[in-house]
Kinemage of the C-alpha trace (Angstrom):
@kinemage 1
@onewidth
@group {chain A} dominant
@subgroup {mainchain}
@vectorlist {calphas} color= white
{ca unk a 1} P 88.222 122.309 71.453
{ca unk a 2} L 85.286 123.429 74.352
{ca unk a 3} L 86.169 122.608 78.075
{ca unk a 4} L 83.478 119.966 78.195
{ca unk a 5} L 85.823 117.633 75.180
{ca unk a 6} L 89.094 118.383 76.634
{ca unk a 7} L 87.633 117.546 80.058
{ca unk a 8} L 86.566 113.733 78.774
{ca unk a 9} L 89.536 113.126 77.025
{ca unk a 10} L 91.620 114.271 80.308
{ca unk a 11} L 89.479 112.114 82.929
{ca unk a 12} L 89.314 108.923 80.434
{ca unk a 13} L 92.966 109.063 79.961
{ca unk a 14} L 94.057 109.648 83.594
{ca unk a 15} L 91.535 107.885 85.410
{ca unk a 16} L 92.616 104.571 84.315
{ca unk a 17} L 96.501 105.564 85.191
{ca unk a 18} L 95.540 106.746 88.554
{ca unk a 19} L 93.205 103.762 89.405
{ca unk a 20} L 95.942 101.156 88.194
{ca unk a 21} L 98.857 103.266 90.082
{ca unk a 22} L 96.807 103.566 93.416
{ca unk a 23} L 96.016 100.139 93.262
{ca unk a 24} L 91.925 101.479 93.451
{ca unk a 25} L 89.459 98.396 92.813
{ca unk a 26} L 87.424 100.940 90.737
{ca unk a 27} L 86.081 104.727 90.024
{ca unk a 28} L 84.077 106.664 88.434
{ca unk a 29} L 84.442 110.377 87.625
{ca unk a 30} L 81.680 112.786 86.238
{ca unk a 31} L 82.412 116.360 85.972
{ca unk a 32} L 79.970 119.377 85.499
{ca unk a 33} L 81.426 122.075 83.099
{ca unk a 34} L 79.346 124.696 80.487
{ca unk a 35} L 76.311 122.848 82.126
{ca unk a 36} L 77.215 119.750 80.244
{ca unk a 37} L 78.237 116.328 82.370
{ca unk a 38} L 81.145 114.181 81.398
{ca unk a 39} L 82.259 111.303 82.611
{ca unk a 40} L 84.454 107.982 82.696
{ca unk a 41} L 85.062 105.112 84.313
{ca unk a 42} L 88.020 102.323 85.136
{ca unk a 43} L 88.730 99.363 87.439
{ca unk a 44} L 86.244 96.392 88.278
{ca unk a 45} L 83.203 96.280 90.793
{ca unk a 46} L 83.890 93.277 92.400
{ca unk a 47} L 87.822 91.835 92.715
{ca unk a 48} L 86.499 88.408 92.867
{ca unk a 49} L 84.434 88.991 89.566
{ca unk a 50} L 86.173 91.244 87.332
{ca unk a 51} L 82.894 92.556 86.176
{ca unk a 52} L 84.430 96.202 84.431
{ca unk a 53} L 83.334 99.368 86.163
{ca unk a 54} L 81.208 101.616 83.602
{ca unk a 55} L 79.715 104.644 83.968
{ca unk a 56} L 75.690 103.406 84.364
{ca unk a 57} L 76.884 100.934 87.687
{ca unk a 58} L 75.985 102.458 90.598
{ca unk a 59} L 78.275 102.968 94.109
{ca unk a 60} L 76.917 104.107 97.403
{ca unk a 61} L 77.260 107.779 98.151
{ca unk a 62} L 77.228 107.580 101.838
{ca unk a 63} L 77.130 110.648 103.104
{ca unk a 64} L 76.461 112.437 100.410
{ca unk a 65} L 72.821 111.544 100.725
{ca unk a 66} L 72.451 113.585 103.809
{ca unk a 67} L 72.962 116.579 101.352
{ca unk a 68} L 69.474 115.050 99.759
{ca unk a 69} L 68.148 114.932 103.205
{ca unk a 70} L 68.586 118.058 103.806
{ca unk a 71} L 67.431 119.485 100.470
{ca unk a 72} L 63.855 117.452 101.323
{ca unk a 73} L 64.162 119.223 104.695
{ca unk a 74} L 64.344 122.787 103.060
{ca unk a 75} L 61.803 121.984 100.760
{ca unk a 76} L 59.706 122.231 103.728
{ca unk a 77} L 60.902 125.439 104.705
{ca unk a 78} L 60.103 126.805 101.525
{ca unk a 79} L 56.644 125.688 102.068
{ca unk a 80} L 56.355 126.995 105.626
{ca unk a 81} L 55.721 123.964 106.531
{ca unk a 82} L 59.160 123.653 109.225
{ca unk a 83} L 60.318 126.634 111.017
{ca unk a 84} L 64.504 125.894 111.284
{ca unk a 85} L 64.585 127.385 114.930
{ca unk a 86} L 61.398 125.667 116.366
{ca unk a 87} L 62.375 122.712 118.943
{ca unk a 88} L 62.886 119.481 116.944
{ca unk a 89} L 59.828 118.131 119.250
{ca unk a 90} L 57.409 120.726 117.626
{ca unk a 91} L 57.285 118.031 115.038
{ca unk a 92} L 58.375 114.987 116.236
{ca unk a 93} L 56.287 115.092 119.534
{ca unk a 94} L 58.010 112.134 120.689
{ca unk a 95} L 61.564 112.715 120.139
{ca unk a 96} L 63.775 112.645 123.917
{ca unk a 97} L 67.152 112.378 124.744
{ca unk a 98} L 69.098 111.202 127.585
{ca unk a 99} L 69.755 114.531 128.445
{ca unk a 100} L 66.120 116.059 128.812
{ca unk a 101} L 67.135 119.621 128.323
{ca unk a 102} L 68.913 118.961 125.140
{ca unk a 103} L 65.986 116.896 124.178
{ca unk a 104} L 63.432 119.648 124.885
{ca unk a 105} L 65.770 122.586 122.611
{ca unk a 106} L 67.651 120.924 120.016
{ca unk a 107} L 66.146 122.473 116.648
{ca unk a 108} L 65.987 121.579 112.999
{ca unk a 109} L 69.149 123.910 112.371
{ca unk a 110} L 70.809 122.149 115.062
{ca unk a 111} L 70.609 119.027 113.693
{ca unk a 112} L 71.021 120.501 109.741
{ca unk a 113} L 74.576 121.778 110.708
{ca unk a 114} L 76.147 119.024 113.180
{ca unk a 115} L 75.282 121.087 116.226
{ca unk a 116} L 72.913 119.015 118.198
{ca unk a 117} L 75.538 117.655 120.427
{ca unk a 118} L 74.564 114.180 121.617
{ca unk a 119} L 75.680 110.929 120.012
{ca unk a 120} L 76.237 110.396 116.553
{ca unk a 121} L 77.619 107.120 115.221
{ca unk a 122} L 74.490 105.292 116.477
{ca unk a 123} L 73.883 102.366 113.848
{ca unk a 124} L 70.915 100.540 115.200
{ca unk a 125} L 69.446 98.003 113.130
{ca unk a 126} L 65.362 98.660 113.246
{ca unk a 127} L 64.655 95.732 110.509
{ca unk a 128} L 64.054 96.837 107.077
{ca unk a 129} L 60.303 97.613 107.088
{ca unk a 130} L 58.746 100.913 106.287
{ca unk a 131} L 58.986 102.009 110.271
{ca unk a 132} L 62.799 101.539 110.627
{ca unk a 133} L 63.182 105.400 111.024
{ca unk a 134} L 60.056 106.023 112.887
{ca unk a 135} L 61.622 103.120 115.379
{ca unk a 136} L 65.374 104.347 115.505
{ca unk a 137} L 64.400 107.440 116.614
{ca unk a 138} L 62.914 106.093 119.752
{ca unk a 139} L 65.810 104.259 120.797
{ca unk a 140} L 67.871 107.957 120.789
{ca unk a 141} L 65.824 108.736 124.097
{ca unk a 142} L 69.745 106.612 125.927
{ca unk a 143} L 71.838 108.884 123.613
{ca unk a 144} L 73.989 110.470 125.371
{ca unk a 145} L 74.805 114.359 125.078
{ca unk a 146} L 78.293 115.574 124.676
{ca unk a 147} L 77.707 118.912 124.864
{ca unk a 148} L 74.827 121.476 124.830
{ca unk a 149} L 73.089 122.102 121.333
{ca unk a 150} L 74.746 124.576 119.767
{ca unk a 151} L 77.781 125.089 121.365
{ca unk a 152} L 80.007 123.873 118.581
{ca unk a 153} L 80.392 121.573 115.765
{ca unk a 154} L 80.370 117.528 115.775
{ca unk a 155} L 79.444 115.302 112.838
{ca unk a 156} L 75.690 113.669 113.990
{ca unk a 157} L 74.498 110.630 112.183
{ca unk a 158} L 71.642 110.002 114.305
{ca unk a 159} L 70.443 113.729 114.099
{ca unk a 160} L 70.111 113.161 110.088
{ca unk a 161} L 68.227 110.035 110.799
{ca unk a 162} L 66.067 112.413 112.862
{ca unk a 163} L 65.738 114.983 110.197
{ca unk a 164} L 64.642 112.071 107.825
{ca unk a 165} L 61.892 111.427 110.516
{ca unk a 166} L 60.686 114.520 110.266
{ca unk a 167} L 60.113 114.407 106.682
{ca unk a 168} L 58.279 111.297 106.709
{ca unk a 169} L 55.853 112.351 109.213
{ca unk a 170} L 55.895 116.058 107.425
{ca unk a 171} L 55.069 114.294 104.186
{ca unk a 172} L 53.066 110.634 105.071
{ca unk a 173} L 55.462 108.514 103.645
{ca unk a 174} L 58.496 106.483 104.137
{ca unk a 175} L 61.821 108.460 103.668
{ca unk a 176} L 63.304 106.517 100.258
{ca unk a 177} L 59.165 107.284 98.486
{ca unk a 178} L 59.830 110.756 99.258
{ca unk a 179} L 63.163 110.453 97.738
{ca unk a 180} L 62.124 109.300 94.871
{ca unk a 181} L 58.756 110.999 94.636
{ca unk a 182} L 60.528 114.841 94.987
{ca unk a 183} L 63.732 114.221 93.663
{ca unk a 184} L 65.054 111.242 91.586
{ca unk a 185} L 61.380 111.059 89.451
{ca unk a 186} L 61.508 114.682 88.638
{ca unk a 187} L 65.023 115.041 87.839
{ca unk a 188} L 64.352 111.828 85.480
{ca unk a 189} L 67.687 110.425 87.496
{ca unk a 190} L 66.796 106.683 86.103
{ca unk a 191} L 70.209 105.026 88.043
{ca unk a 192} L 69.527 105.495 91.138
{ca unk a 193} L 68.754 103.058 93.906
{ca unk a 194} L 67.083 103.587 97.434
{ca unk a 195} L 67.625 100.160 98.740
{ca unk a 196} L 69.548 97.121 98.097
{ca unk a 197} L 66.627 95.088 96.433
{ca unk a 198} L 66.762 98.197 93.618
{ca unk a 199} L 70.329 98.108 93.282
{ca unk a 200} L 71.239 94.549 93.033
{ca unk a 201} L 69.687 93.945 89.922
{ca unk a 202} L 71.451 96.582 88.607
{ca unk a 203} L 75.237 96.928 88.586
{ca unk a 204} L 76.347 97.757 91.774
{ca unk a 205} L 79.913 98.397 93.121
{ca unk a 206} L 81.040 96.017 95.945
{ca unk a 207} L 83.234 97.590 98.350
{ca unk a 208} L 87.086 96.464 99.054
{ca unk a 209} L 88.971 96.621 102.966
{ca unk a 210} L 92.378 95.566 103.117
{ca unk a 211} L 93.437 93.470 106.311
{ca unk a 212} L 96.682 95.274 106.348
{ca unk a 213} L 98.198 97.759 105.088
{ca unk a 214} L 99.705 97.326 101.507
{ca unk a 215} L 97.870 93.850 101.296
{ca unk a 216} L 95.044 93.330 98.812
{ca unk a 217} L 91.714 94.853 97.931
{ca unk a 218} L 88.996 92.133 99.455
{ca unk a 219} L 85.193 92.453 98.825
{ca unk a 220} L 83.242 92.920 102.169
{ca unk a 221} L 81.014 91.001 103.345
{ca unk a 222} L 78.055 93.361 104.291
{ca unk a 223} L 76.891 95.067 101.060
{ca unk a 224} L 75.104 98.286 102.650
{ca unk a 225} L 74.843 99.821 106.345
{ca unk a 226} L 71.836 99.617 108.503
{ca unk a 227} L 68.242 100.635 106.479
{ca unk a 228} L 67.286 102.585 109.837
{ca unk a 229} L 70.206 104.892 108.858
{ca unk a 230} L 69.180 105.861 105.174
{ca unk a 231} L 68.859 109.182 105.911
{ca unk a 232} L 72.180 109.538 106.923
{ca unk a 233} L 73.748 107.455 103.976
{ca unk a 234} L 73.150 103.763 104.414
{ca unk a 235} L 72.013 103.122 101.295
{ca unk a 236} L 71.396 105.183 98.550
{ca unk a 237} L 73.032 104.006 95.423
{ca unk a 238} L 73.798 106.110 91.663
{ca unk a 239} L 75.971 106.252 88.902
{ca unk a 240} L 78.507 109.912 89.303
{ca unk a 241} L 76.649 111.542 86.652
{ca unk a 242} L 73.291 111.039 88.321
{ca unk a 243} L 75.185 112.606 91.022
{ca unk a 244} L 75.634 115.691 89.086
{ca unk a 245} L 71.977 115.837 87.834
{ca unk a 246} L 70.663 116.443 91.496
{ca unk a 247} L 73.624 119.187 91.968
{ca unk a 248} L 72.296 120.702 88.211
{ca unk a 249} L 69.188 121.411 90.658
{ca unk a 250} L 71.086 122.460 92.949
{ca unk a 251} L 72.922 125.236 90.866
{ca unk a 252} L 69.578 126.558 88.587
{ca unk a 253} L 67.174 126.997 91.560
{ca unk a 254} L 67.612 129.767 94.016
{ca unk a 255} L 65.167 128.302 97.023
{ca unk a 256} L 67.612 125.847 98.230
{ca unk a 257} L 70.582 129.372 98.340
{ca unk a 258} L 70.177 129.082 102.497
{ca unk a 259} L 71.914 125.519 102.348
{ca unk a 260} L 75.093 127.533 101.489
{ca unk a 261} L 75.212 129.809 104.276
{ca unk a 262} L 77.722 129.438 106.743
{ca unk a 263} L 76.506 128.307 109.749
{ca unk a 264} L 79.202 126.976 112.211
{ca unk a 265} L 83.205 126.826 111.911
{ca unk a 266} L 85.194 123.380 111.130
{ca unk a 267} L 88.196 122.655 112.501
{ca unk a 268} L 90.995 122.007 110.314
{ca unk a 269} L 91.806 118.870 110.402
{ca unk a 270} L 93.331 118.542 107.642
{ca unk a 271} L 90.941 117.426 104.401
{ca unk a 272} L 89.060 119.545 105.432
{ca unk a 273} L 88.317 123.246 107.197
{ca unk a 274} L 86.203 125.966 106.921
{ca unk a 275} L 82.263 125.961 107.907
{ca unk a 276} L 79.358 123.955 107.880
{ca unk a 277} L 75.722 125.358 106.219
{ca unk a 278} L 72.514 123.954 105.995
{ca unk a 279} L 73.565 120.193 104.840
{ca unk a 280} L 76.479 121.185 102.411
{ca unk a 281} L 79.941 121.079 103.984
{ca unk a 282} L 81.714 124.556 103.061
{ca unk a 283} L 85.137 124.399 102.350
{ca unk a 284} L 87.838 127.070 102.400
{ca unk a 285} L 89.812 126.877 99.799
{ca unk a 286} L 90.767 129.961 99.442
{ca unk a 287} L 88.496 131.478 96.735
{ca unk a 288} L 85.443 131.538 95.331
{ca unk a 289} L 82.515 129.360 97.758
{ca unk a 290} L 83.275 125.745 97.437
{ca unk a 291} L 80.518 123.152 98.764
{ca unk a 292} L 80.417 120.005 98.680
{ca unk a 293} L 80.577 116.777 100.787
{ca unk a 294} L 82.159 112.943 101.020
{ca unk a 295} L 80.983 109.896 101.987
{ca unk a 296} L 81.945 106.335 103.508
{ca unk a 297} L 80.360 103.064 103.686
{ca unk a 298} L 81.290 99.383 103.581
{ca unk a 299} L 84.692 99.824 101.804
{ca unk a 300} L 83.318 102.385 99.579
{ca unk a 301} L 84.101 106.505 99.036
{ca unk a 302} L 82.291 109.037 97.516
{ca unk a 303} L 83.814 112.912 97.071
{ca unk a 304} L 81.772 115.858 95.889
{ca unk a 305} L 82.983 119.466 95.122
{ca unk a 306} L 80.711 122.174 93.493
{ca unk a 307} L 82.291 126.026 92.575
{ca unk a 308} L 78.747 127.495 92.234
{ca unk a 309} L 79.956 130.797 90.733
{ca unk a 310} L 81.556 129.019 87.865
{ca unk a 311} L 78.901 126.643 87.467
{ca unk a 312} L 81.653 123.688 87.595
{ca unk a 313} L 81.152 119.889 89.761
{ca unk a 314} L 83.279 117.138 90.288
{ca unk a 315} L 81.890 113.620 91.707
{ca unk a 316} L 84.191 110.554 92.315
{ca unk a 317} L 82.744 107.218 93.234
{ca unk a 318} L 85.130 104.369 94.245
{ca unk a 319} L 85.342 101.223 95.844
{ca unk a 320} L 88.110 100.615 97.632
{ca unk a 321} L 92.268 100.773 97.716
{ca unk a 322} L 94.251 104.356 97.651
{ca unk a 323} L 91.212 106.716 96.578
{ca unk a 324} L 92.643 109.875 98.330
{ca unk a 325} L 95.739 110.165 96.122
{ca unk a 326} L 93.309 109.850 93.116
{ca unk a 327} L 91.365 112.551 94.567
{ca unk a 328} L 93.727 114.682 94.912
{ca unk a 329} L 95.073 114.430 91.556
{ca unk a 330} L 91.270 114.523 89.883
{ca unk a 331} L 89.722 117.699 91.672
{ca unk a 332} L 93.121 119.494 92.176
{ca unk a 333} L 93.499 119.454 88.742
{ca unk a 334} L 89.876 120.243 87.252
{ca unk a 335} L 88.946 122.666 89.990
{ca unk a 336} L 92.053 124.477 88.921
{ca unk a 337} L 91.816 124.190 85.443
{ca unk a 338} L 87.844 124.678 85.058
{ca unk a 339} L 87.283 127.031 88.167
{ca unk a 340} L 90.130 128.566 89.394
{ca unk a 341} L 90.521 126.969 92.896
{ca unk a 342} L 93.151 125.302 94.217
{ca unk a 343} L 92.550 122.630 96.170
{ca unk a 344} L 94.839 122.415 99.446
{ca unk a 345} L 97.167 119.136 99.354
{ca unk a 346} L 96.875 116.598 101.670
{ca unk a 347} L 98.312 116.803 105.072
{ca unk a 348} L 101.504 114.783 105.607
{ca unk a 349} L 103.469 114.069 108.892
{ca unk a 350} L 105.992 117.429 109.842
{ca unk a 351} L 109.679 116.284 109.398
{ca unk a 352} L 110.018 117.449 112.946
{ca unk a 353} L 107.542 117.417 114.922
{ca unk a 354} L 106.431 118.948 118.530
{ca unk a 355} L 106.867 116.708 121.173
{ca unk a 356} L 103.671 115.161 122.195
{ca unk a 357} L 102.501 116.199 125.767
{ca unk a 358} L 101.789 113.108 127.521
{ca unk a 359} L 100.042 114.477 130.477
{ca unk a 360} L 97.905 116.565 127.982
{ca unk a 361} L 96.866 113.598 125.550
{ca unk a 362} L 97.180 110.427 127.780
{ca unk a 363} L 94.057 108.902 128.354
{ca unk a 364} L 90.741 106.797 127.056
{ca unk a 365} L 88.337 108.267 124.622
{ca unk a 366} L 85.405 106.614 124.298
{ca unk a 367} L 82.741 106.770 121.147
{ca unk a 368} L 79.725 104.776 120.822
{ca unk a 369} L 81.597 102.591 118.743
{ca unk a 370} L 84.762 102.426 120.049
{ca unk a 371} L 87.321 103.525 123.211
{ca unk a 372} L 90.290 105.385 121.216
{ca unk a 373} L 93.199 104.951 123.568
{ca unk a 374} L 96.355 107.322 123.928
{ca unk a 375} L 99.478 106.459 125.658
{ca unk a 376} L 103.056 108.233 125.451
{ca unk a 377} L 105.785 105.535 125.853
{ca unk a 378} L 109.375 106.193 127.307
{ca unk a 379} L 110.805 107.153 124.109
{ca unk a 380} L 108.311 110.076 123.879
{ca unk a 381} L 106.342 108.559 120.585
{ca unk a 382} L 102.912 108.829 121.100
{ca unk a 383} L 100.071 105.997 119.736
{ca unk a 384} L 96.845 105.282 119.353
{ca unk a 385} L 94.954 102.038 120.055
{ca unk a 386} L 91.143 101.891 118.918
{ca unk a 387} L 89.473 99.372 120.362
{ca unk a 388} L 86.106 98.498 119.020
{ca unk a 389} L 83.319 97.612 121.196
{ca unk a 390} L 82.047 94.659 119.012
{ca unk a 391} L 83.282 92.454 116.232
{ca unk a 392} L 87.154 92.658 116.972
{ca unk a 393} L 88.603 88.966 118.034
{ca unk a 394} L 92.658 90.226 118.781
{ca unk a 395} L 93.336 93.583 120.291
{ca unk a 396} L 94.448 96.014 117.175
{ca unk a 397} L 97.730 97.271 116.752
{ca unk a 398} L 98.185 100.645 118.016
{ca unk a 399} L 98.423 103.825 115.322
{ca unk a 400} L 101.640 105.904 116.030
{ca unk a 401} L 100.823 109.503 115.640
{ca unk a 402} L 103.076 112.800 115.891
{ca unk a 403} L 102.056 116.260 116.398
{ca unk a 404} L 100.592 118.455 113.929
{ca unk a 405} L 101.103 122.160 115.083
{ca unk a 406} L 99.479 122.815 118.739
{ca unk a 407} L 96.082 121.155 118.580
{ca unk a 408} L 96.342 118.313 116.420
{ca unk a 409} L 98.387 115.089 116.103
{ca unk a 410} L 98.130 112.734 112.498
{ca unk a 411} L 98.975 109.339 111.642
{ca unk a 412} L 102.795 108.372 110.619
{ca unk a 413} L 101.291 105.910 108.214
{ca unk a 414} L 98.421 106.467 106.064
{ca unk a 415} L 95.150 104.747 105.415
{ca unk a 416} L 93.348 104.516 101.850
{ca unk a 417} L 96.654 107.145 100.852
{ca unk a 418} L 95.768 109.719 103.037
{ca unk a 419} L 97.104 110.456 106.918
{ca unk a 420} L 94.196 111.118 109.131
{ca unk a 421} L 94.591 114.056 111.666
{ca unk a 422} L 92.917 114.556 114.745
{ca unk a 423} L 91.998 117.404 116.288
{ca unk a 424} L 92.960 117.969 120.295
{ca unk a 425} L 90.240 119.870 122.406
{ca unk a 426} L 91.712 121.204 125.425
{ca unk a 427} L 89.934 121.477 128.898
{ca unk a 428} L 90.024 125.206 129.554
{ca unk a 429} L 89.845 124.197 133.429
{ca unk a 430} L 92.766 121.495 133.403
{ca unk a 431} L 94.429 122.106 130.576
{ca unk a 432} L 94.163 118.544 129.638
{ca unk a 433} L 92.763 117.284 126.404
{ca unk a 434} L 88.941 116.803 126.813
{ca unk a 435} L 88.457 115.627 123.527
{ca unk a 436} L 89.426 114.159 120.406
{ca unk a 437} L 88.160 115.377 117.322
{ca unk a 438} L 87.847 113.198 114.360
{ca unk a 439} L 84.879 115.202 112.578
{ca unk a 440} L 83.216 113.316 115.812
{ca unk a 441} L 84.016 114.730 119.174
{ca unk a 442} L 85.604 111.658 121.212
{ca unk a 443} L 85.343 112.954 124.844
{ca unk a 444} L 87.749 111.995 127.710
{ca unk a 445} L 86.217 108.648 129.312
{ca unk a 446} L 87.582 110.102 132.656
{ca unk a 447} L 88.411 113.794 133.487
């Protein structure tokens, strides 16, 4: 039997298990192997509908896309058209920052890699017209910088919504017509959506939240993010195998090998350490070069993982319930079986922990979404309270957390299956936590 057979018949009998046991609203799985793609599906896209989950309906990559934005980026590259170390504002002429030094330096690479330092999670609505990118970049001249351009790694939203700036004004059109025009027309990808007006007459995935934890999978109410944020992942929209055609491209052309190069080191925080390249999140495993990237939106997740060398990908779309346990058990297993890597396990909560420092840790954190607030009480168990800055009507219970090592603490009870750790930055000066780091560095709101 070849690897390609004995890989359907494995996902389209497990899938189905793993969905129903994880109590996931719905998934798909395609997999990449002897440069065929196979694929299956299971679960519903819409609780309140039962409409069946098949393997044309389409779910929202999130952040996958900015993998796609950053492959239009290096097309440019390639064509001399964008020199990767040349201020940002060589282009964009009239890009600022809050912090005018930042705003004057901060290059293409920067923003490629997660380096760029100032704000991230900026979700501005811009209307949906053709100048919603042109006019979110504008309002990044209040962002504010957390640290110089760079100096280290922190996941940037807003600099990918940049980057998709660029290529409109590179190319003279709006970002989801150069989508389609350079990638999803030639690589004959035919289920793939840009915007919600493509997708909806489609089959599209509705995302699921849960109120509470162990209660049940409810649509949302807000289909897709902001369209000013498309470059960063608000909205594009494919089947898993589609997925895989744009990696195919990926895999047979060597003018997109920079991507792949490390560029800056990840902490580990648990699902996930090693490096970030050009776009593609690198991570160590161990082995041979993984690369690969997730993605989140409105009660939706999207995993990727590519072993170039043995010409093997695994995509998983789902909308909603315990996806990370299915993960784990999908790409453990065929990354194992078809490539040889093994895929580290999730992080789980030490039997005995450290003792949280509370003079360290204590204190606000504040995001542009959200103050993230740590307090120690008198039994020494340490919590955290995030406290949205819009749309919460009742304070939110707190999170307890325990140490994980040194420089990390993670969640006693775990969200979507998995327990989320976050990474402690210490203050070299006080030697006082000056940020939290979530993928996002959270700074101190006071020092």
């Amino acid at each position: 039997m070849s690897r390609a057979r004995a890989t359907a018949e494995w996902i389209t009998e497990v899938l189905p298990q793993l969905v129903e046991r994880h109590d996931v609203v719905g998934a798909q799985v395609a997999v990449l192997v002897d440069d065929r793609v196979v694929d299956a599906a299971a679960g519903v896209l819409n609780a309140a509908t039962g409409v069946p989950v098949t393997t044309e309906a389409l779910f929202q990559i999130g952040s996958i896309t900015k993998v796609w934005t950053a492959t239009l980026v290096q097309e440019l590259v390639n064509e001399g058209l964008v020199d990767l170390d040349l201020p940002i504002r060589h282009y964009l002429t009239d890009f600022r920052l809050a912090d005018h030094v930042a705003g004057e330096t901060v290059t293409t690479r920067h923003l490629l890699c997660h380096t760029g330092g100032f704000e991230g999670d900026l979700f501005t609505d811009t209307g949906n017209n053709d100048d919603a990118v042109e006019k979110y970049v504008s309002t990044l001249a209040d962002a504010r910088q957390l640290f110089p351009p760079g100096e280290r790694f922190s996941y940037c939203n807003s600099g990918y919504v940049v980057l998709g700036r660029l290529v409109e004004l590179l190319r003279g059109q709006t970002f989801n017509s150069v989508l389609r025009d350079r990638l999803i027309t030639p690589l004959g990808l035919s289920d793939v959506a840009t915007s919600v007006g493509e997708a909806i007459v489609r089959l599209p995935a509705v995302g699921h939240f849960r109120a509470s934890p162990g209660g049940r999978n409810e649509p949302v109410r807000t289909w897709s993010l902001t369209a000013s944020n498309a470059p960063a992942g608000a909205l594009l929209t494919m089947s898993a195998r589609e997925l895989l055609g744009f990696v195919k491209m990926h895999l047979a052309r060597r003018d997109f090998d920079a991507m792949r190069h490390p560029h800056v080191a990840v902490p580990d925080l648990g699902l996930f350490k090693g490096h970030w390249g050009l776009g593609w999140a690198l991570p160590d495993y161990g082995g041979p070069l993984v690369i690969g990237h997730t993605g989140r939106t409105a009660g939706q997740r999207a995993f990727l993982r590519v072993v170039p060398e043995a010409g093997v990908a695994v995509a998983m779309l789902s909308n909603g319930g315990d996806v990370f346990p299915v993960f784990e058990k999908v790409f453990g297993h065929l990354l194992r079986e078809l490539a040889g890597v093994v895929q580290p396990a999730l992080p789980v909560p030490p039997a005995n922990p450290l003792r949280v420092d509370a003079d360290r840790i204590t204190g606000t954190y504040r995001s542009a979404l959200a103050d993230n607030v740590v307090h120690v009480d008198e039994a020494g168990r340490a919590w955290l309270r995030i406290v949205m800055h819009t749309g919460q009507s009742t304070p939110p219970e707190p999170l307890e957390v325990v140490a994980l090592g040194e420089n990390a603490v993670i969640t006693v009870v775990p969200d979507e299956g998995a327990h989320t750790v976050i990474g402690l930055v210490d203050d070299a000066a006080t030697g006082r936590v000056q940020f939290l780091h979530t993928s996002r560095l959270i700074p101190r709101l006071h020092p």
